[in-house]
C-alpha positions in Angstrom: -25.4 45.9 -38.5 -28.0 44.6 -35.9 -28.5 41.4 -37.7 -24.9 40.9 -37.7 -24.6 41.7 -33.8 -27.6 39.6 -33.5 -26.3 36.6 -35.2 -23.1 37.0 -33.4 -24.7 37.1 -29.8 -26.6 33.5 -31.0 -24.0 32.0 -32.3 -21.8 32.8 -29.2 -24.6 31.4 -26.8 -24.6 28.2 -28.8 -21.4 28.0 -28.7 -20.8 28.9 -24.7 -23.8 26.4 -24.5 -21.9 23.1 -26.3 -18.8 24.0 -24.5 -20.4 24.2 -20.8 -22.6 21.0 -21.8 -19.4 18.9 -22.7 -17.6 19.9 -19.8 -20.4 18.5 -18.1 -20.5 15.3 -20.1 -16.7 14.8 -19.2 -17.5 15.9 -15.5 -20.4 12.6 -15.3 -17.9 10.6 -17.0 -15.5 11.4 -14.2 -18.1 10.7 -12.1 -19.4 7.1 -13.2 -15.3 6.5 -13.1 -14.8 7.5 -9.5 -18.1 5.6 -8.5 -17.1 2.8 -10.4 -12.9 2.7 -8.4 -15.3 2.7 -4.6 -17.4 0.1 -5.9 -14.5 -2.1 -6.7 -13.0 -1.3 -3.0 -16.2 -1.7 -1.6 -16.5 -5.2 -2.8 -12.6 -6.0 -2.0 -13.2 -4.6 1.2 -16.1 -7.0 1.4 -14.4 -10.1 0.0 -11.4 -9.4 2.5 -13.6 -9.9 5.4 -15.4 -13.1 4.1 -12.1 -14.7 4.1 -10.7 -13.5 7.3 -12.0 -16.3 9.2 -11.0 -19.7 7.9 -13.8 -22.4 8.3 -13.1 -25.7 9.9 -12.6 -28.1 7.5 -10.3 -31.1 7.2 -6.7 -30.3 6.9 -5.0 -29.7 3.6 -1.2 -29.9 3.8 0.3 -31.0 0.6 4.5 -31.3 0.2 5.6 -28.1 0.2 8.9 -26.6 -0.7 9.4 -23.1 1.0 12.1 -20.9 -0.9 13.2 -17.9 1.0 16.0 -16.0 -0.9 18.1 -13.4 1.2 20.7 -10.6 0.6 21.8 -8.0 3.3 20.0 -7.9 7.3 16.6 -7.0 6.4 14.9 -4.6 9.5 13.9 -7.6 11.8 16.0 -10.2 10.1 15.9 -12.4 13.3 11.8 -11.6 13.5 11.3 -13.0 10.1 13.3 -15.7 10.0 11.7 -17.3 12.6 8.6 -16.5 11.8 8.9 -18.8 8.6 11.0 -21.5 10.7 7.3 -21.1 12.9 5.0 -22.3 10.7 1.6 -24.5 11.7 2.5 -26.6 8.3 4.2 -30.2 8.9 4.4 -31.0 5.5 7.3 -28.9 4.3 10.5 -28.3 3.6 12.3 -24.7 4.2 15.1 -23.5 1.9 17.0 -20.1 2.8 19.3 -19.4 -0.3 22.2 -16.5 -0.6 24.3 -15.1 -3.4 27.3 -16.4 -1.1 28.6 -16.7 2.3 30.2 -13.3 2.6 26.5 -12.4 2.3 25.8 -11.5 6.1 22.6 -12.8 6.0 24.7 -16.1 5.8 25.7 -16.1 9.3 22.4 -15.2 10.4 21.1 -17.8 9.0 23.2 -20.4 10.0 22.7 -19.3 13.3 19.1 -18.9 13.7 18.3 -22.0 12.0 20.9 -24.2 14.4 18.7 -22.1 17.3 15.2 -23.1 15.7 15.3 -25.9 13.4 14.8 -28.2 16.1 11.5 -27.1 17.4 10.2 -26.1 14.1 7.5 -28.0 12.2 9.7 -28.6 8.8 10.8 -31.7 7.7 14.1 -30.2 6.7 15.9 -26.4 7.1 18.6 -25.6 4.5 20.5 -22.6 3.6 21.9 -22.7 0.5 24.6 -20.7 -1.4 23.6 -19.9 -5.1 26.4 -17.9 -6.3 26.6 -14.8 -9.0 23.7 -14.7 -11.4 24.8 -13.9 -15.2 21.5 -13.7 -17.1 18.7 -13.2 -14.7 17.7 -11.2 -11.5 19.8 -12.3 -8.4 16.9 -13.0 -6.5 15.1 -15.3 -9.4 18.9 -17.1 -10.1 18.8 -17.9 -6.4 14.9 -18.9 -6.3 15.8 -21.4 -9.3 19.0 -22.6 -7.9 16.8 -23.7 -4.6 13.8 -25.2 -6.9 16.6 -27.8 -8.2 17.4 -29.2 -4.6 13.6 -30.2 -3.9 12.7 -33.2 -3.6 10.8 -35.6 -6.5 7.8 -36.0 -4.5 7.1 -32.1 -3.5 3.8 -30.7 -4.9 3.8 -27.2 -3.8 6.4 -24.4 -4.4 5.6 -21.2 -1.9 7.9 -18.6 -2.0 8.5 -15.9 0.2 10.6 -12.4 1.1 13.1 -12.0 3.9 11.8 -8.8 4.7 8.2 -9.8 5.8 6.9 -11.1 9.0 3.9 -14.1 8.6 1.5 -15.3 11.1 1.9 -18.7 11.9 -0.8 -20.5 10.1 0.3 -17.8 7.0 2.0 -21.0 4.8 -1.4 -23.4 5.4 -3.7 -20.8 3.9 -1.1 -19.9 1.4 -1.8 -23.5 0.3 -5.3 -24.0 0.8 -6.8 -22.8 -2.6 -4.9 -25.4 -4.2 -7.9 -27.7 -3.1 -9.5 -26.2 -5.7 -8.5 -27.5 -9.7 -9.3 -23.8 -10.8 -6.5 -22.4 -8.9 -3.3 -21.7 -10.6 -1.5 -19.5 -8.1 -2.0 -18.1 -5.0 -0.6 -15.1 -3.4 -0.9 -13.1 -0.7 0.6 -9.0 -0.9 2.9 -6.5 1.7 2.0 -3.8 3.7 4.3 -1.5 4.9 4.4 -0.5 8.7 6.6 2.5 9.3 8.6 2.0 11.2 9.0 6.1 11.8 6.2 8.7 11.1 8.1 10.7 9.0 6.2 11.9 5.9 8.0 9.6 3.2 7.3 6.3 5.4 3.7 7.3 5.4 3.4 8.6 2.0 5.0 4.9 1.4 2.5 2.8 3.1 -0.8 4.9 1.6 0.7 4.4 -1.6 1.6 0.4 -1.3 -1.9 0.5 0.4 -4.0 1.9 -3.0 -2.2 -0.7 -4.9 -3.2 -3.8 -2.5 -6.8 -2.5 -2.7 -7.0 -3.6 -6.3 -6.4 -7.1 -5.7 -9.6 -9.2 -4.4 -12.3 -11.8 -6.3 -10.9 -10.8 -9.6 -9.6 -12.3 -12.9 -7.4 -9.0 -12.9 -5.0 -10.0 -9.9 -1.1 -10.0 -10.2 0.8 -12.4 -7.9 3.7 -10.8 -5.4 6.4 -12.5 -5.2 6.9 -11.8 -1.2 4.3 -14.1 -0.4 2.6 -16.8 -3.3 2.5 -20.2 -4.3 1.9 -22.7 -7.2 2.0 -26.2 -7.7 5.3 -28.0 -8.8 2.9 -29.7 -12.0 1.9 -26.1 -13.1 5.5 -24.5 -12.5 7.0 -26.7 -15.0 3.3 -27.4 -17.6 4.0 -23.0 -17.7 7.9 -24.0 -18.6 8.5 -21.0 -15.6 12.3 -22.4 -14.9 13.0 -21.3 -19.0 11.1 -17.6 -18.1 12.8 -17.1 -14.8 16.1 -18.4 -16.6 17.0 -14.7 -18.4 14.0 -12.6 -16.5 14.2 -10.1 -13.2 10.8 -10.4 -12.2 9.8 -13.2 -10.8 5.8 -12.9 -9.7 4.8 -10.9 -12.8 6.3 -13.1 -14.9 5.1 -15.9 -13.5 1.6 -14.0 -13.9 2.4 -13.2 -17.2 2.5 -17.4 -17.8 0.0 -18.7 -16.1 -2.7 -16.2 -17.3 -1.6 -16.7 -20.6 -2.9 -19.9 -20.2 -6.0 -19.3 -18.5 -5.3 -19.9 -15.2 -6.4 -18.1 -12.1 -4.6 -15.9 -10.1 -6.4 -16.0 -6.2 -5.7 -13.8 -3.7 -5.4 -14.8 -0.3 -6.4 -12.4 2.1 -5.2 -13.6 5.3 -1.6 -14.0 3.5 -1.4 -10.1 3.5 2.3 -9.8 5.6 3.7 -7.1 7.5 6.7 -5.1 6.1 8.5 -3.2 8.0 10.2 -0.2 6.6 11.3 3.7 7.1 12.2 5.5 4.2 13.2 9.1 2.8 12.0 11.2 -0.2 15.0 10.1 -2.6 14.4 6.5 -1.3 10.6 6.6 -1.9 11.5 8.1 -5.4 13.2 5.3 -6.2 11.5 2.6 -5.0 8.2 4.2 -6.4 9.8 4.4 -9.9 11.1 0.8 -9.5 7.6 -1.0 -9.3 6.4 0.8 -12.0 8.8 0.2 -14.4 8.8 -3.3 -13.7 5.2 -3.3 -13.9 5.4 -1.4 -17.6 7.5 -3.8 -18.8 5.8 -7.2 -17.6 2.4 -5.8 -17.4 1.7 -3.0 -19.5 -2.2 -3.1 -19.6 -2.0 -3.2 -16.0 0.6 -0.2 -15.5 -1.5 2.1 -18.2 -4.8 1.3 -16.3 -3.3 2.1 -13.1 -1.7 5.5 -14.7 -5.2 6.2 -16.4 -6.9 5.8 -13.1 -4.3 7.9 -10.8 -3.9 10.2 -13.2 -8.0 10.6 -13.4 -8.2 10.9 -9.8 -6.2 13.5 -9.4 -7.1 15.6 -12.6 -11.1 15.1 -10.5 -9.5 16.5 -7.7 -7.3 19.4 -8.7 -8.9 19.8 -12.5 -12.3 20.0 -10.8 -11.5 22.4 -8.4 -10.0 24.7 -11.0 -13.2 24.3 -13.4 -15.4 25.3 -9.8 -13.3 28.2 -9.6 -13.5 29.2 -12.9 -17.7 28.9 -12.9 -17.4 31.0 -9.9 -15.6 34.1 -11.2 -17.8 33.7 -14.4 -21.0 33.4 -12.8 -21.9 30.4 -15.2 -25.3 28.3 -14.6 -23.2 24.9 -13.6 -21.7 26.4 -10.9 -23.3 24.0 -8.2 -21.9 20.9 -10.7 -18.6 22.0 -10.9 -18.2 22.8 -7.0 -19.5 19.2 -6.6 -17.1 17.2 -8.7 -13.6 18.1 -6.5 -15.8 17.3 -3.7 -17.4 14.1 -4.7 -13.7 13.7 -5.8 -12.0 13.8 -2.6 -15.2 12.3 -0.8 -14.2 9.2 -3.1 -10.5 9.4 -2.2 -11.5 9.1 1.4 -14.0 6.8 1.6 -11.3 4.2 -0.1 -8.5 5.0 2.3 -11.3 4.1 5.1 -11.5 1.2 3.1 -8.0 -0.3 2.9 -7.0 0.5 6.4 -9.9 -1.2 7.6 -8.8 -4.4 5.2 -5.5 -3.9 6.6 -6.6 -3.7 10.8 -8.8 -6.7 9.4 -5.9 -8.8 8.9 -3.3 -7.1 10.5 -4.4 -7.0 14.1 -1.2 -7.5 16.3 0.4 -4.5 14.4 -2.3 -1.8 15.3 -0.6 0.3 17.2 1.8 0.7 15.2 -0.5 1.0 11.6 -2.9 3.7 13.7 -0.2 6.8 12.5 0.0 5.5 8.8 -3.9 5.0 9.1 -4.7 8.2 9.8 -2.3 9.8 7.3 -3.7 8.2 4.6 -6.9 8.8 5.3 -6.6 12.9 5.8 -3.5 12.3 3.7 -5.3 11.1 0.8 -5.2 14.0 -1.7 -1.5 14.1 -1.5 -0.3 10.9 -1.7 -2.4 10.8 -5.1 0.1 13.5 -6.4 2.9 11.5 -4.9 1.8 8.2 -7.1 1.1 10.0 -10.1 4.4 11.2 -9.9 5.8 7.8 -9.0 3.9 6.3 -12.2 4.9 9.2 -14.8 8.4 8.6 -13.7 8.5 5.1 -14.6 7.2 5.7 -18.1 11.1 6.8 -18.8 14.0 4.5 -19.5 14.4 1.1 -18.3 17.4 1.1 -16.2 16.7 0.2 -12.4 18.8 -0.6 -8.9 17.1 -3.5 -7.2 18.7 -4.6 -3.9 22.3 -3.0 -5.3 22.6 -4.7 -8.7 21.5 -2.4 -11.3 19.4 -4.3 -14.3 18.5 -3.0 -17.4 14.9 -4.2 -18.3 15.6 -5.2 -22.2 11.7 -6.8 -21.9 10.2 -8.8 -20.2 11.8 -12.3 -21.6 15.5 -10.4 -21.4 17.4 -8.5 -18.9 20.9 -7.1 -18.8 23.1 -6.9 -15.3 25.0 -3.7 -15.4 27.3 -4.5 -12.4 27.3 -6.8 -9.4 26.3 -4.4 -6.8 29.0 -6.7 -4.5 29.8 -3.7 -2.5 25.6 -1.9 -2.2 23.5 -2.5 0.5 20.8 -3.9 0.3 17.4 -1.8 -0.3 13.7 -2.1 -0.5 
């Protein structure tokens, strides 16, 4: 009977033993993983301020075509607008495109370009009327629609949102890469400046924020479609106006392309561009479970990574805190490891919201004021807004049925896409 109990006891220690020591293996895996996420911000963070400053150097202004599709009054339409009809860039032409001219961006346009067009630096300010698309994204059919009026001798294609607001000089360093044969396409990215401090606009900006932190020196950039470029030689070598032709996204797509045949995707730094935005929790939700769908569908090694690494952070965080407390009540020997890894955790979390607001004050100076509230939520804020874009991701790994800008689109993959209805009488959204 003693040998038995004996033999049990040993065997029981073992086993308690292997079970404590592969917690701890997973723990230093989590570990490496966290260290490895600040690394990458770190040297983002560090590539962000190298290119803050252009150097002088002779002037690079190739013929540019500047497409700007619209739908609905964007929050500072007017600011916008004339931002783009602003630009430092001589060489260029400036395309605004609708759905049609019930659209009341329309009018807006019309208006503010007869106010601007004069004193503004393009060669030429159009707004054109695309009408209804039938087999692709409204704003690609209108993109494609403008593409067709350029002119023959155009060597650049820059696209951009109506709901950002660019610096001045925002197009030339758009463009500049392109003096280089090893870029492909250029882009720039958003960030959101609430326009009210409630907690949905914030939890919006951190959120938008992690996801511009990935982008930097690295073969794994995505262009955004709000602010990028290519060259008109590339855009047709990638056959782009055959993908956009029955497609709904069009920078992930175009990603998708030129990747596939080995070209780079740079990111500008200085072509970061305010949005401005409030939102609510339903909103958030939506617009949250909108980017990640059409990220799963275009992108699908990117949209796993991204839910592997939120959904790691998070498990750090809250699964570490529950393994502490567990090694507390038990009185086990690894007590001082497990109180350290939701620590080291959130110490990680933090040290990477310090990160991108400090890219984002980097570029975004004339907008601090109003980025200070969103900064400092994000930054105490942290551990939640993790939950919030976990939640955000898991929700787009179901269905494929989306409302973009009124139109509902049913995401078939990413060479097909269905239009539901016309969304003629929606507003327009984020």
């Amino acid at each position: 009977m003693a040998k038995c109990v004996g033999r049990f006891c040993i065997v029981r220690f073992a086993t308690s033993r292997f079970d404590m020591d592969w917690y701890c293996y997973i723990a230093w895996v989590a570990v490496l993983v966290q260290l490895l996420f600040v690394y990458y911000a770190a040297r983002n963070y560090r590539y962000v301020r190298a290119k803050s400053v252009m150097r002088k150097e002779a002037a690079f202004r190739p013929r540019t075509a500047l497409i700007i599709p619209c739908k609905g009054l964007d929050t500072h339409f007017h600011l916008n607008i004339r931002s783009f009809l602003e630009q430092e860039y001589e060489n260029h032409r400036l395309y605004f495109v609708v759905e049609n001219e019930s659209d009341p961006a329309y009018r807006e346009l019309q208006a503010l370009t007869a106010q601007y067009a004069d004193s503004s630096r393009a060669l030429g300010v159009r707004v054109l009327v695309a009408g209804s698309s039938q087999t692709s994204g409204q704003k690609i059919h209108n993109l494609l629609y403008a593409y067709r009026q350029i002119p023959k001798d155009t060597e650049v294609l820059a696209f951009a949102d109506s709901d950002v607001l660019v610096q001045r000089d925002w197009l030339a360093r758009l463009v500049r890469p392109f003096r280089r044969p090893v870029c492909g396409v250029t882009t720039g990215y958003r960030w959101f400046v609430p326009l009210e401090n409630n907690l949905a606009s914030l939890a919006m900006s951190a959120i938008n924020g992690a996801v511009a932190q990935f982008l930097g020196n690295s073969p794994f950039n995505h262009a955004w479609g709000g602010s990028m470029a290519i060259r008109v030689e590339d855009f047709r070598k990638l056959g782009i106006p055959e993908v956009w032709s029955s497609t709904l996204s069009d920078d992930l797509s175009l990603s998708r392309a030129a990747k596939r045949a080995g070209m780079r995707v740079t990111y500008v730094p200085e072509c970061l561009v305010a949005s401005f935005e409030s939102t609510t929790w339903p909103k958030l939700c939506e617009f949250g479970r909108r980017q990640f769908l059409i990220t799963r569908v275009y992108a699908p090694w990117t949209w796993l990574l991204g839910l592997l690494s939120s959904a790691g952070s998070v498990a750090g965080l809250w699964g570490g805190a529950a393994m502490a407390i567990h090694a507390a009540r038990h009185h086990t020997n690894h007590l001082a490891l497990c109180a350290a890894i939701p620590c080291f955790f959130l110490g990680g979390q933090i040290v990477r919201a310090v990160l991108r607001q400090l890219t984002a004050a980097q570029v975004l100076k004339e907008h601090l004021p109003q980025l200070l509230p969103a900064a400092l939520a994000d930054v105490l804020g942290c551990w939640l807004w993790s939950l919030v874009l976990l939640g955000s991701m898991i929700s787009s790994a179901f269905g494929r049925t989306i409302r973009w800008r009124g139109i509902r689109y049913r995401l078939i993959g990413p060479n097909q896409t269905q239009i539901l209805d016309d969304g003629a009488a929606s507003p327009p959204n984020t």
